[in-house]
C-alpha positions as CSV (number, residue, x, y, z in Angstrom):
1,X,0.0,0.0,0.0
2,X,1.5,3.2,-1.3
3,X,1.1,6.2,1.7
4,X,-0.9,8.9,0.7
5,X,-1.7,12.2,2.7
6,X,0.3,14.6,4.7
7,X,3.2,11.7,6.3
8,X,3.4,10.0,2.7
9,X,7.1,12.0,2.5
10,X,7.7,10.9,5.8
11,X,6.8,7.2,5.3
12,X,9.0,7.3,1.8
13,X,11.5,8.5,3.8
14,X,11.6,6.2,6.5
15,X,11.8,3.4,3.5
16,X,14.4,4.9,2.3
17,X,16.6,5.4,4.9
18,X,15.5,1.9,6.6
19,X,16.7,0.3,3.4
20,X,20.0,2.0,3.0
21,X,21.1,1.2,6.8
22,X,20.5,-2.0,5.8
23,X,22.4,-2.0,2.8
24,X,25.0,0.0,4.3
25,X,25.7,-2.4,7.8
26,X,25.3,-5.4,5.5
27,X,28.1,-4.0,3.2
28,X,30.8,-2.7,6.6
29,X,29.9,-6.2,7.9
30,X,31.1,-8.2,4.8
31,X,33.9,-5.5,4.3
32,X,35.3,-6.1,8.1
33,X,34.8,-9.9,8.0
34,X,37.0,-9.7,5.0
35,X,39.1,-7.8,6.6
36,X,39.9,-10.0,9.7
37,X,39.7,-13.4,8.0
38,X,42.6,-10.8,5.8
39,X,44.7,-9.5,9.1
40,X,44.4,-13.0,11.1
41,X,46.3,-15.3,7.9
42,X,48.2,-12.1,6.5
43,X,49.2,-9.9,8.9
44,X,48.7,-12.6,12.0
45,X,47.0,-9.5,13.9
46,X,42.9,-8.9,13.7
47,X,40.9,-5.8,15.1
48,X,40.1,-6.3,18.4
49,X,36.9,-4.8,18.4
50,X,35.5,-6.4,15.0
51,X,34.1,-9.0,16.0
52,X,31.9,-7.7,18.9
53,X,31.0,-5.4,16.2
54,X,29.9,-8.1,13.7
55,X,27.7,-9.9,16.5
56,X,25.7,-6.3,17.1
57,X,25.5,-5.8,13.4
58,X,23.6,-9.1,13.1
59,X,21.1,-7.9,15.7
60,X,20.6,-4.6,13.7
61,X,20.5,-6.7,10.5
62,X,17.8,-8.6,11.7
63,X,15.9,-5.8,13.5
64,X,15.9,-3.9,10.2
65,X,14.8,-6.8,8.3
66,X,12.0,-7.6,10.1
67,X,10.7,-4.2,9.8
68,X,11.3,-3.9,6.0
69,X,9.3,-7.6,6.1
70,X,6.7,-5.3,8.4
71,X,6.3,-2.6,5.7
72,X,5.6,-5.2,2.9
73,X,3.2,-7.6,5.4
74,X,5.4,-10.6,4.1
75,X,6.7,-12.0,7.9
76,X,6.0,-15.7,8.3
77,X,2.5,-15.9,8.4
78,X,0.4,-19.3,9.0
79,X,-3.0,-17.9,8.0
80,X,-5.3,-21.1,6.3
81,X,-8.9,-18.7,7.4
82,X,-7.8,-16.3,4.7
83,X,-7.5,-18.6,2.5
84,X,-10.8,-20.7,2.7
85,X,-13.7,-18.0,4.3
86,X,-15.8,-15.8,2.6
87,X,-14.0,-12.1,1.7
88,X,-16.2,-10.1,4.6
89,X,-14.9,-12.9,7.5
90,X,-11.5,-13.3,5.6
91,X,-11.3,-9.6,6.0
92,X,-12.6,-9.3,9.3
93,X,-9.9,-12.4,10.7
94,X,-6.8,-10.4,8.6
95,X,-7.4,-7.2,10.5
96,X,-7.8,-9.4,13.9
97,X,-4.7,-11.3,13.1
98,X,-2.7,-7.7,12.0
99,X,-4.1,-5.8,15.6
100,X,-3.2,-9.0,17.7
101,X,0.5,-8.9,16.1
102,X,0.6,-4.8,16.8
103,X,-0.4,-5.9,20.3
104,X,2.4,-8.2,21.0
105,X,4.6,-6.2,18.9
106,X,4.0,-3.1,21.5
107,X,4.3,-5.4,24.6
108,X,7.7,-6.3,23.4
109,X,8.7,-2.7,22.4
110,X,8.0,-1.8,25.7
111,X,9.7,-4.6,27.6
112,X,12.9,-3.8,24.8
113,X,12.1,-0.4,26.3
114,X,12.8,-1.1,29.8
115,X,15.6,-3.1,29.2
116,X,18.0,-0.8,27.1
117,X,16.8,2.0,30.1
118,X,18.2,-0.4,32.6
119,X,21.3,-1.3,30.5
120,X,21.8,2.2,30.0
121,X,21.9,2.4,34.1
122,X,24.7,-0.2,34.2
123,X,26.7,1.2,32.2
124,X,28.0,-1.5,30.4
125,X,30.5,-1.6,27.4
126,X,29.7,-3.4,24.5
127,X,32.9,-2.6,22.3
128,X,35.4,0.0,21.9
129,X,33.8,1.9,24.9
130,X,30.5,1.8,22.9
131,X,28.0,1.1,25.6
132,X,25.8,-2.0,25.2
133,X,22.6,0.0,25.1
134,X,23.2,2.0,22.1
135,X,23.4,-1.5,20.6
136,X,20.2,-2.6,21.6
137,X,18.4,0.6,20.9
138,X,17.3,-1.2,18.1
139,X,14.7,-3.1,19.7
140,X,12.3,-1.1,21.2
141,X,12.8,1.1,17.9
142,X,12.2,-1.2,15.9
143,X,9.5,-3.5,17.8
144,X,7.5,-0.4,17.9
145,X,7.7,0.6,14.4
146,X,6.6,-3.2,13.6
147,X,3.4,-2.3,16.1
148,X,2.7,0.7,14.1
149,X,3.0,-0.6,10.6
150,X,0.4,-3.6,11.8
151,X,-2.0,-1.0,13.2
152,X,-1.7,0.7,9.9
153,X,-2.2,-2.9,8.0
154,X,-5.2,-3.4,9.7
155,X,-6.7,0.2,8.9
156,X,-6.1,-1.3,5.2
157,X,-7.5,-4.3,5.6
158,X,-10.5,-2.9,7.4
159,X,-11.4,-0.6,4.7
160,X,-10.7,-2.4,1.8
161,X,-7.7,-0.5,0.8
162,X,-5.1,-3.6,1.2
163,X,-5.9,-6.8,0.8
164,X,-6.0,-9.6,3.2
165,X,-2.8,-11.6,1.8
């Protein structure tokens, strides 16, 4: 569903910039990984800090993914009631099945929430002196942005304006 209205730019942005951080870490991580496997048989040294790096990347990788996957409603989905009732009660189950998702999708935002607040308290290093809670900001960020999209996917579904499936 193409956003129309005044947050249209907004929404194109977001796209845009979600897809280029993904494209971007996906293309440092390969680039360092080379790197390393490069320094440990070459030079018999490596980066110290890579591969904490690498294993945070992944997380941010994935986070990103699954909200991309959000934005085009193509997560995993096990949904045999679309496929077999009639349009009004197929329509009626898809926007039940897209707030229920939203819901959990908020409860873990805010539990991702609480979590990087408390690992901001502890004040823990992940890397480098990068503290472990700007590497999972990610989470809530994205957990809640995965909420919104399924709100916004059932809005569709409710009034005909994006289809079940």
């Amino acid at each position: 569903m193409t956003a129309t209205g005044p947050f249209a730019r907004l929404w194109r942005a977001l796209h845009v910039i979600e897809d280029a951080a993904l494209v971007s870490l996906l293309l440092v991580m390969i680039l360092l990984a080379v790197a390393q496997i490069f320094l440990r048989n070459v030079a018999d040294q490596s980066l110290v800090w890579a591969d904490p790096f690498l294993r945070v990347a992944v997380l941010w990788i994935g986070m990103l993914g699954a909200t991309i996957a959000a934005r085009e409603n193509s997560h995993i989905a096990i949904d045999i009631a679309t496929r077999y009732l009639p349009e009004k009660l197929a329509r009626a189950s898809g926007v039940v099945l897209a707030l229920f998702t939203a819901g959990v999708c908020a409860v873990v935002a805010w539990y991702a929430w609480l979590f990087v607040r408390d690992e901001q308290g502890y004040g823990t290093v992940a890397f480098a002196a990068v503290p472990a809670w700007l590497c999972e900001a990610i989470m809530p960020v994205a957990f809640a942005l995965i909420a919104l999209r399924y709100v916004l996917i059932a809005v569709g579904v409710a009034t005909g304006r994006r289809p079940v499936r």
